[in-house]
C-alpha positions, 0 to 999 in steps of 0.5 A, spaced: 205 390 699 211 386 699 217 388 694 219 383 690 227 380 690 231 384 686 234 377 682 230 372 679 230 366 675 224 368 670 221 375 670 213 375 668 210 382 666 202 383 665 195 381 667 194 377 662 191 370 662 198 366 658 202 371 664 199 367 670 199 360 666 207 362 664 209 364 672 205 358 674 208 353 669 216 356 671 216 356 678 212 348 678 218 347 673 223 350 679 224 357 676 224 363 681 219 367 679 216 373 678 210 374 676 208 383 676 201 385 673 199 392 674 191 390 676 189 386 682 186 380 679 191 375 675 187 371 670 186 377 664 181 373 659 178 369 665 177 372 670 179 380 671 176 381 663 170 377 665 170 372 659 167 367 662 164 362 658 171 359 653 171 358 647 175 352 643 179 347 646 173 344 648 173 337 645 176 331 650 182 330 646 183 338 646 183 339 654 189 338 656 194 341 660 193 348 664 187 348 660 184 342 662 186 342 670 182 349 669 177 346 666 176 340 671 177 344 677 172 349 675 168 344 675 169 341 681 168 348 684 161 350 681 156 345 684 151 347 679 156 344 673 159 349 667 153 348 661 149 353 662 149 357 655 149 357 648 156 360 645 160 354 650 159 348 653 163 351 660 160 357 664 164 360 671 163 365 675 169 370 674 170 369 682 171 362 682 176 363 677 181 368 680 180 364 686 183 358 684 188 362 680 191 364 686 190 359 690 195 356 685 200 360 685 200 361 692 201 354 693 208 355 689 214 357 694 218 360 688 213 364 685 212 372 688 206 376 686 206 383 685 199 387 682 199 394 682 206 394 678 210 398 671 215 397 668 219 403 667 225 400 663 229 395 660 237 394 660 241 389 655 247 386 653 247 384 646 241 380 645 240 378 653 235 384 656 238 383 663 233 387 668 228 391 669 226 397 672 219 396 675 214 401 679 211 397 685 206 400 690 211 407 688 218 403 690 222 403 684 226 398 683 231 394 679 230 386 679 235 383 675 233 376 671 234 370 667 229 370 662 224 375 660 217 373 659 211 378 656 204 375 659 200 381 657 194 381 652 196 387 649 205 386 648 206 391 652 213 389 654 216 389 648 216 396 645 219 397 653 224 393 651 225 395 644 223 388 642 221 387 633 213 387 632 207 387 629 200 391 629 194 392 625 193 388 618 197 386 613 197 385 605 195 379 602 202 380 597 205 378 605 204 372 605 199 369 601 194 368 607 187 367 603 182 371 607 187 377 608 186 384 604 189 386 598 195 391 598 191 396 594 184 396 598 190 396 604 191 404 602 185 406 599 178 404 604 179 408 610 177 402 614 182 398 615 186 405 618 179 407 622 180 399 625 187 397 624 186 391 631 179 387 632 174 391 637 175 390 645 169 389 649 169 391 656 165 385 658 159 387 664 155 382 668 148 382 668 143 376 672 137 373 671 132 375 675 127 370 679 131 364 677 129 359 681 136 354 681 140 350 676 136 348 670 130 353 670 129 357 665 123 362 666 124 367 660 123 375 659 116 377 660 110 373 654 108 380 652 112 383 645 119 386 649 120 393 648 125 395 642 132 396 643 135 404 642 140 405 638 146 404 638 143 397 639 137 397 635 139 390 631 143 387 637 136 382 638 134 381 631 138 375 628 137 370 636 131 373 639 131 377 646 131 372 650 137 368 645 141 374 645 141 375 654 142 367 655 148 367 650 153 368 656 149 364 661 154 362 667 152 358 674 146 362 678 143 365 673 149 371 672 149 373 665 156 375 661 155 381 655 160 380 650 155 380 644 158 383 638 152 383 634 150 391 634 151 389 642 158 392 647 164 390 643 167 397 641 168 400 635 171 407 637 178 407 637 184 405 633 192 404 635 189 408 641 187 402 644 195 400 646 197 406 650 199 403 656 192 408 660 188 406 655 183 403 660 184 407 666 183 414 662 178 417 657 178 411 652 176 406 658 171 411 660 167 411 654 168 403 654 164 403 661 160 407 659 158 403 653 157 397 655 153 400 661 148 403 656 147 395 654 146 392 660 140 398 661 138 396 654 137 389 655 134 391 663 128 395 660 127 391 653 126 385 657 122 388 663 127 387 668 128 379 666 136 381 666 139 387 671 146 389 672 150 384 678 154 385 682 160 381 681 167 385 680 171 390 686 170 397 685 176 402 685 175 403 693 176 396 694 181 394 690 185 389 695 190 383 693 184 379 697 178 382 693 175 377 688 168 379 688 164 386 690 158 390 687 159 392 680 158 389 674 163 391 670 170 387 669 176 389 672 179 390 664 177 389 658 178 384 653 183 386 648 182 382 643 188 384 640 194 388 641 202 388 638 204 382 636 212 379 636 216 379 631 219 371 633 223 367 630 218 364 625 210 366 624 203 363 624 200 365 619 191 363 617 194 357 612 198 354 618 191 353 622 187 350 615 185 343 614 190 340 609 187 338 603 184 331 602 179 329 606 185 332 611 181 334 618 188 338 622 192 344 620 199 342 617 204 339 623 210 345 624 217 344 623 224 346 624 230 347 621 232 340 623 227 337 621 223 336 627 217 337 630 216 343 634 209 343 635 208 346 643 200 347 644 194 345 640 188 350 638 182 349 634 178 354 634 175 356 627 177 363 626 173 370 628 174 377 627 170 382 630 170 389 627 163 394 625 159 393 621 158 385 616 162 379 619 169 379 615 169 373 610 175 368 613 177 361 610 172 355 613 176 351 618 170 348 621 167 341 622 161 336 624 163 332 630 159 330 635 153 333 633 156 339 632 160 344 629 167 344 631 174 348 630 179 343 625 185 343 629 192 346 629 199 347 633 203 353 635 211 352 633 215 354 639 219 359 635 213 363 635 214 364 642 221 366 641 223 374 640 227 375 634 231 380 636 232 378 644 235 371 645 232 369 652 225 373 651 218 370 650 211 371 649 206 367 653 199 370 651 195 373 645 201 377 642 206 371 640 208 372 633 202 371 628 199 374 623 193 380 624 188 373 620 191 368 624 190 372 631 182 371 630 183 363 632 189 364 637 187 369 641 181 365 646 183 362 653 184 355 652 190 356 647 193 363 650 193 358 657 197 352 654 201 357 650 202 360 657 204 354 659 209 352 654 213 358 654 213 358 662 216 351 662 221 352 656 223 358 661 224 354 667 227 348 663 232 353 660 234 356 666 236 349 669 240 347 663 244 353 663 242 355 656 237 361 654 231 359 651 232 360 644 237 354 644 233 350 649 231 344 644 224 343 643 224 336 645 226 336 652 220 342 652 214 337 649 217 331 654 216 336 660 209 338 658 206 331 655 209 328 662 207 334 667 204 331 674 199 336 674 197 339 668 200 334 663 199 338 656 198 335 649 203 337 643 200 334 638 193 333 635 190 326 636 182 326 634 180 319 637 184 320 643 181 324 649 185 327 656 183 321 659 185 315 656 190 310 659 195 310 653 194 318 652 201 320 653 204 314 649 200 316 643 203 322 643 210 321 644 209 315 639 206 321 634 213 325 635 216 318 634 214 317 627 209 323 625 208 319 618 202 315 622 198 320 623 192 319 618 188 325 615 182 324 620 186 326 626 187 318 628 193 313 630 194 308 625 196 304 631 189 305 635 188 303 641 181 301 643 180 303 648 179 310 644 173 309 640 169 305 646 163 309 647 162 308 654 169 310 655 169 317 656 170 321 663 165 323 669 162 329 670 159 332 677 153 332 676 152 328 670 145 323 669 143 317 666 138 318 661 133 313 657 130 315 650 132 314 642 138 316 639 136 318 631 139 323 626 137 330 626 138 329 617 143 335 618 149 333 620 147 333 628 143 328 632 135 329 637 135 324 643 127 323 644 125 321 651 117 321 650 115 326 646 120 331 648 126 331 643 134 335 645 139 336 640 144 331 642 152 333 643 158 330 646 166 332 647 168 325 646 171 321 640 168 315 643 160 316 643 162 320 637 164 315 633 158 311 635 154 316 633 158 316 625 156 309 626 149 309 627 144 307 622 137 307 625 133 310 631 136 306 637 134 307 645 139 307 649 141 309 656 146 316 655 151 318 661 150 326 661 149 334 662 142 337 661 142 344 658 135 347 656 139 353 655 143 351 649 138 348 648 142 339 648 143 334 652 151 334 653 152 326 653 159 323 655 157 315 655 153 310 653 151 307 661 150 300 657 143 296 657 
């Protein structure tokens, strides 16, 4: 295993997937990087965690950069196409992800991959931390930077550091937050200390057995399934058996368990999650050990319909090379949450909620100056995952296309940046937001861009000879929105899609003049292009379908072909405002992707008659 330099431009720490996506960004942007995980794999949530069906940021105008390049090469890839399930409109195999992570980063001459690595110290001058002392293969070594960045799920570099930040929950009185707890009930129900982060889930992997290719869906036995045991004895009461298995669908029939409904998230531990052994010692064991027990349940329940896959690398295998072996279980957990940085400023639940009015967007963030430091787009709807009834959260959701949607919101850049440190930022889940607003800002396509923003500010603040915290926000949104490779929205634009001609345009005109931003997400000044139903992207694997569009009287859409009818959704602002504008049953060709899983029709485009 090489060793990495002892000086570099920007040192990444973590195996999260906001760390892989920062290095990426900053060695593209020109930096030297080191990029240390101390695991085998690189991606965190997308690969090595094993969560991988993604949620939010699915609707075209919200598929932009490192996420949207993701995206579209997974589906290149994966020649069955991505719609396989029910909780996402994309499914991949956790292999097919980390081999494209690493494909990229060994495309990048300036970028240097260390697995197997810890970090042992820091040292600091005033506010610049100036090296870290690191572990890697049992060499110690000191590696000397410019920028600093935590890319870990769980912040583990900042206690490292002696960097400010968060944990656990905090009262209503704070901040006004709408859906946090009061102060009083903080201190006097034990739940809150039992469960100060939302519950981990250690992701296995099962597959569905006599599948017979892409489309088939042969189901559990007919005869009455087995009863599940306890501890998941209600895992299949509000779906089904089968409902509650295809949930995770991904390409070849693999199935991923991530179920919380009384299914593998785990509930045993508080605070203890975040010591830096958590996984590797007695807590991960009973994680394992759990989720194993889950997979067994389901396999008996339904007859040997599902059985454990084998998808990940065991201990003995634990090559840099290996993206594949014989055992179900990821290679981590998914940590939901862990210790979040005290920045500069903090997201907090009404940054994420739609403004009032009819408004269909969060509030747009803004610095001292006036300006505008939006540097990545959300729009997920908010999820906390804890024992026993969902907790209630303000709604941020909406109708589009047939289905619900998350209402949009922007990440500020400050939040990326260390209060205490002038040249620390953080790239993944940890970045400074409030325990509430951490269950919309935590999912893989955001922690991507985020990832991304703060790789590309570190490499742009090299270059500039400034740290991070002066670098203006600016120059940071020209670099993303004119990235050549994976050019990423700053602001969200509902009725413009990542494909569109002006898209770039329109964003830097929404960063001009703020003020023509309307409350359903629009430009003033439309291009028409960008409400034209047969304009949206080509898929592979997509078909032209011949049936009759009518309203379902719920909100939604049915594309009736004969006399079979499938929920009809689509990503795309322009068939979207086709359907808005549809007034009577209507038969037209629809260009689209076929999911008898979810069960939709995933349309794209109108073909034209």
């Amino acid at each position: 295993m090489a060793i990495p330099p002892a000086q570099v431009d920007v040192l990444v720490w973590g195996g999260g997937t906001g760390g892989v996506a920062a290095a990426l960004q900053a060695a593209r942007g020109g930096a030297t990087v080191v990029l240390l995980t101390p695991g085998p794999w690189l991606g965190g949530m997308v690969s090595a965690a094993g969560v991988c069906a993604p949620d939010g940021n699915e609707l075209t105008p919200w598929q932009t950069g490192l996420w949207g390049a993701f995206l579209r090469e997974l589906q290149r890839r994966e020649p069955e196409g991505l719609d396989h399930n029910w909780v996402s409109c994309f499914g991949y195999r956790p292999a097919t992800a980390e081999t494209l992570l690493r494909e990229w980063c060994s495309a990048e001459p300036l970028l240097h991959w260390s697995p197997g690595a810890r970090v042992t110290g820091a040292h600091r001058q005033g506010r610049r931390l100036t090296a870290l002392d690191v572990e890697v293969a049992g060499e110690a070594q000191r590696i000397q930077l410019q920028v600093v960045i935590d890319g870990s799920d769980r912040g583990d570099l900042l206690p490292i550091c002696g960097a400010s930040y968060r944990q656990g929950w905090e009262a209503q009185e704070l901040w006004q937050e709408p859906s946090a707890p009061l102060q009083e009930r903080l201190d006097q129900d034990s739940f809150f200390a039992k469960h100060p982060l939302q519950s981990p889930t250690w992701v296995v992997m099962g597959q569905l057995a006599d599948e017979a290719g892409a489309g088939t869906m042969p189901g559990p036995p007919a005869a009455s399934p087995a009863t599940l045991p306890p501890p998941f004895k209600q895992a299949d009461q509000a779906f089904g058996l089968e409902r509650t298995i295809s949930y995770g669908r991904l390409p070849g029939g693999l199935v991923m368990l991530n179920w919380p409904l009384h299914g593998n998230d785990w509930h045993g531990h508080g605070l203890e999650l975040l010591e830096r052994e958590a996984a590797d010692g007695p807590i991960g064991a009973a994680m394992q050990a759990h989720s194993l027990a889950f997979a067994d349940a389901l396999e008996q329940a339904s007859e040997g319909w599902l059985k454990p896959a084998a998808c990940f690398p065991t201990a003995g295998e634990l090559g840099a090379s290996a993206v594949s072996g014989p055992s179900p279980l990821a290679m981590m957990p998914y940590w939901r949450e862990g210790r979040r940085l005290v920045g500069n400023t903090v997201v907090l639940e009404q940054h994420l909620l739609p403004l009032g009015g009819g408004e269909s967007q969060g509030p747009l963030p803004w610095d001292g100056t006036g300006a505008l430091e939006a540097v990545a787009v959300g729009n997920y709807a908010n999820d906390h995952h804890y024992p026993g009834p969902d907790w209630p959260l303000a709604a941020k959701s909406i109708r589009w296309g047939g289905r619900w949607s998350g209402t949009p919101f922007t990440v500020p850049y400050r939040a990326l940046l260390s209060a205490d440190f002038d040249n620390l930022l953080a790239a993944d889940k940890g970045f400074s937001v409030s325990h509430m607003a951490n269950g919309a800002t935590r999912l893989q396509p955001l922690i991507l861009n985020i990832g991304q923003a703060a790789g590309a500010a570190a490499a742009l603040a090299v270059q500039r000879g400034v740290p991070p915290c002066d670098l203006p926000v600016r120059e940071l949104h020209e670099r993303l929105i004119h990235d050549p490779l994976a050019p990423a929205a700053v602001l969200p634009l509902w009725d413009t899609p990542w494909h569109a001609a002006d898209w770039a345009a329109r964003q830097l005109l929404l960063l001009e003049s703020p003020d023509l931003l309307q409350g359903d997400g629009q430009l003033q000044r439309r291009a028409a292009r960008a409400n034209d139903p047969r304009a949206g992207a080509a898929e592979f694997g997509e078909a032209a379908w011949r049936g009759t569009v009518h309203a379902d009287g719920q909100g939604g859409f049915l594309f009736s072909t004969g006399s079979t009818a499938w929920p009809l959704i689509t990503l795309e602002p322009g068939l979207n405002c086709w359907l808005q504008d549809l007034e009577r049953p209507t038969t037209t060709t629809l260009v689209g992707c076929l999911n008898p899983w979810g069960p939709w029709l995933r349309a794209s485009r109108l073909a034209g008659d």
